[in-house]
DRENDO-1510 file (C-alpha; in Angstrom, 1 decimal, always signed):
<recs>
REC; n; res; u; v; w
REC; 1; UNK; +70.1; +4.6; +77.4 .
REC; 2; UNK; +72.1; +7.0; +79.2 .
REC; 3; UNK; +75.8; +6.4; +81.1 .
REC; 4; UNK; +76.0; +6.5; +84.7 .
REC; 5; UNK; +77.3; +9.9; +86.1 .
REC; 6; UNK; +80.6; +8.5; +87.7 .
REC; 7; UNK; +81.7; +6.7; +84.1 .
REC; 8; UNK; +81.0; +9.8; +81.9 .
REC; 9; UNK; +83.8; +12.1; +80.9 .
REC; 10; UNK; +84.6; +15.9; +81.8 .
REC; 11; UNK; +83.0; +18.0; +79.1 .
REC; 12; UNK; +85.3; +19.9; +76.9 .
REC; 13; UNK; +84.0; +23.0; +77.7 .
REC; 14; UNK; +83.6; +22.3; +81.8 .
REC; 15; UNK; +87.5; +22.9; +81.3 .
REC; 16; UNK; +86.9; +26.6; +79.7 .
REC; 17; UNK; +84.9; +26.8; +82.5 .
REC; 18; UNK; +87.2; +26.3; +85.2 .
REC; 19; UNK; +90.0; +28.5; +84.1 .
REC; 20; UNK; +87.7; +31.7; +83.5 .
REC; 21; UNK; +86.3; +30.8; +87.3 .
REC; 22; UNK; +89.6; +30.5; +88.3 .
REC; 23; UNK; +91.4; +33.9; +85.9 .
REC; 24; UNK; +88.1; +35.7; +88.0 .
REC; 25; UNK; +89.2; +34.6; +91.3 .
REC; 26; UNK; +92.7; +35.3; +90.9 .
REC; 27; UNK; +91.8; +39.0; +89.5 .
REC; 28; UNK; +89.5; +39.7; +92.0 .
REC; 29; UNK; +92.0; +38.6; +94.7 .
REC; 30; UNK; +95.1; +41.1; +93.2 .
REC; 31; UNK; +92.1; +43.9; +93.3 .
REC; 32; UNK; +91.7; +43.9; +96.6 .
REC; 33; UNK; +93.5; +45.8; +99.1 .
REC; 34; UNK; +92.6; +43.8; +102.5 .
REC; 35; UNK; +92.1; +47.4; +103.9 .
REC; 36; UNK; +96.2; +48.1; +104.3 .
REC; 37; UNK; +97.6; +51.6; +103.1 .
REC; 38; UNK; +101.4; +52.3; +103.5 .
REC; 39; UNK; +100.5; +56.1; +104.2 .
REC; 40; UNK; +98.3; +55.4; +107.5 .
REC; 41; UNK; +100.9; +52.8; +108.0 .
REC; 42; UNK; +104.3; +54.9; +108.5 .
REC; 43; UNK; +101.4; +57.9; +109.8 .
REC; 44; UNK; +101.0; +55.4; +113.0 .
REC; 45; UNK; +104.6; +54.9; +113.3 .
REC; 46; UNK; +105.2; +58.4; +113.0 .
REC; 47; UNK; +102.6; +59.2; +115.7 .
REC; 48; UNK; +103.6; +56.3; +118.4 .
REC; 49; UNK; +107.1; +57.6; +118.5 .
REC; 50; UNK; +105.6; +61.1; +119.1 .
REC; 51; UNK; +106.8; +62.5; +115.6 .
REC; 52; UNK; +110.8; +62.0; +116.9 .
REC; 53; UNK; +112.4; +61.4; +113.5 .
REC; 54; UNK; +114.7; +57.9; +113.5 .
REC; 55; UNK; +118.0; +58.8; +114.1 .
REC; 56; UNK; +116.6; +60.8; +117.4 .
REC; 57; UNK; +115.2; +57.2; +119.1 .
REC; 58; UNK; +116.9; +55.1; +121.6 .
REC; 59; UNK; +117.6; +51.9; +121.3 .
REC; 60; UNK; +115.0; +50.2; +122.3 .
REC; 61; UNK; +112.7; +52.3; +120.1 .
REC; 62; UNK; +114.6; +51.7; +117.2 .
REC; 63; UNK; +114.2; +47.8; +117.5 .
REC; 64; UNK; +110.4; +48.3; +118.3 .
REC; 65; UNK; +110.6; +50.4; +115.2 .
REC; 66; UNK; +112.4; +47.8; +112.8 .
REC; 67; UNK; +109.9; +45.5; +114.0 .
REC; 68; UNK; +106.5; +47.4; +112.8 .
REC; 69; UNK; +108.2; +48.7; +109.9 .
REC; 70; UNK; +108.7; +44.7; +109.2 .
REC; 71; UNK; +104.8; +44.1; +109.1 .
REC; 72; UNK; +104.3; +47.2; +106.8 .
REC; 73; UNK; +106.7; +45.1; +104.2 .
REC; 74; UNK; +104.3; +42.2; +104.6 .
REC; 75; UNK; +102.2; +43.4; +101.9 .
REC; 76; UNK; +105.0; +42.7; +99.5 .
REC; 77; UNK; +105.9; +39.9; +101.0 .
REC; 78; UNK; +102.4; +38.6; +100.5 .
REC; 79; UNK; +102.0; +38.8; +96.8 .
REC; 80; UNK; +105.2; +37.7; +96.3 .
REC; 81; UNK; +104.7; +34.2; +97.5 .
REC; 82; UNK; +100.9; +34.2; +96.0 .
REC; 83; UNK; +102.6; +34.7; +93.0 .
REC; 84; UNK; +104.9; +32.6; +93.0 .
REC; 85; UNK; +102.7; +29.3; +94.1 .
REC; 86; UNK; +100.8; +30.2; +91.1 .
REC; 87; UNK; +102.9; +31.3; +88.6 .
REC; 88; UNK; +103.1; +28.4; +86.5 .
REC; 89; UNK; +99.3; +28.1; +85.7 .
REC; 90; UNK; +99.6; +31.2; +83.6 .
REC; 91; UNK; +101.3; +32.1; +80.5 .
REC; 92; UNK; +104.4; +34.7; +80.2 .
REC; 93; UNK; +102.0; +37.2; +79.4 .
REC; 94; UNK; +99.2; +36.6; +81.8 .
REC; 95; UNK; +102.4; +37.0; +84.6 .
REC; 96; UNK; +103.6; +40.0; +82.8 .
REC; 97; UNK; +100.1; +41.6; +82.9 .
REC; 98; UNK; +99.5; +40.5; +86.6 .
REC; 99; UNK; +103.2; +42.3; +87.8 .
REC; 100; UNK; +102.2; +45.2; +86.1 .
REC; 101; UNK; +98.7; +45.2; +87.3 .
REC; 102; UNK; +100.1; +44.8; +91.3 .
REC; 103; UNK; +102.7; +47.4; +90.1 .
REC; 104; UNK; +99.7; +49.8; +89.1 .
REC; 105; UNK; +98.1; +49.8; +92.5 .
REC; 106; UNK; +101.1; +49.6; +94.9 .
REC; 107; UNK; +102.1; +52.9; +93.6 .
REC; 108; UNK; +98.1; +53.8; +93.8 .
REC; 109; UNK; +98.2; +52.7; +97.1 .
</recs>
């Protein structure tokens, strides 16, 4: 006689299950790069102020400046708070190995 589905228990192994789906999703997420490169970044800010280095902008240019250099630091900003929702599902070294990953492809980036 079987057990109706809503009174059986979770398997043992549907756990194991969950956490690799899960250790997949959050590796495949830190892979990506959402398209965003600092180079063509601070190349567009260089080319809408027509080259002019910073100290040579007006006022007005600077603040327009402080502002899209603020988006460029969203990247940062991103994983940062990614990480820390989800920081204590993983061991020490599972976080240790993710900040060095994200270390290893800012600086590729």
């Amino acid at each position: 006689m079987s057990v109706v589905k809503s009174k059986r228990k979770e398997s043992k192994f549907e756990v194991f299950h969950h956490f690799y789906k899960m250790r997949k999703e959050i590796t495949d997420l830190l892979l990506r790069d959402f398209g965003y490169s600092v180079k063509k970044s601070e190349a567009h800010l260089e080319k809408m102020f027509g080259g002019k280095p910073f100290h040579e902008l007006d006022d007005n240019e600077k603040e327009h400046y402080h502002k899209r250099h603020a988006r460029n630091e969203a990247f940062d900003k991103l994983y940062k708070s990614w990480f820390g929702n989800h920081y204590k599902m993983m061991s020490k070294e599972q976080r240790l190995n993710m900040d060095e990953l994200y270390g290893k492809l800012k600086e590729a980036i």
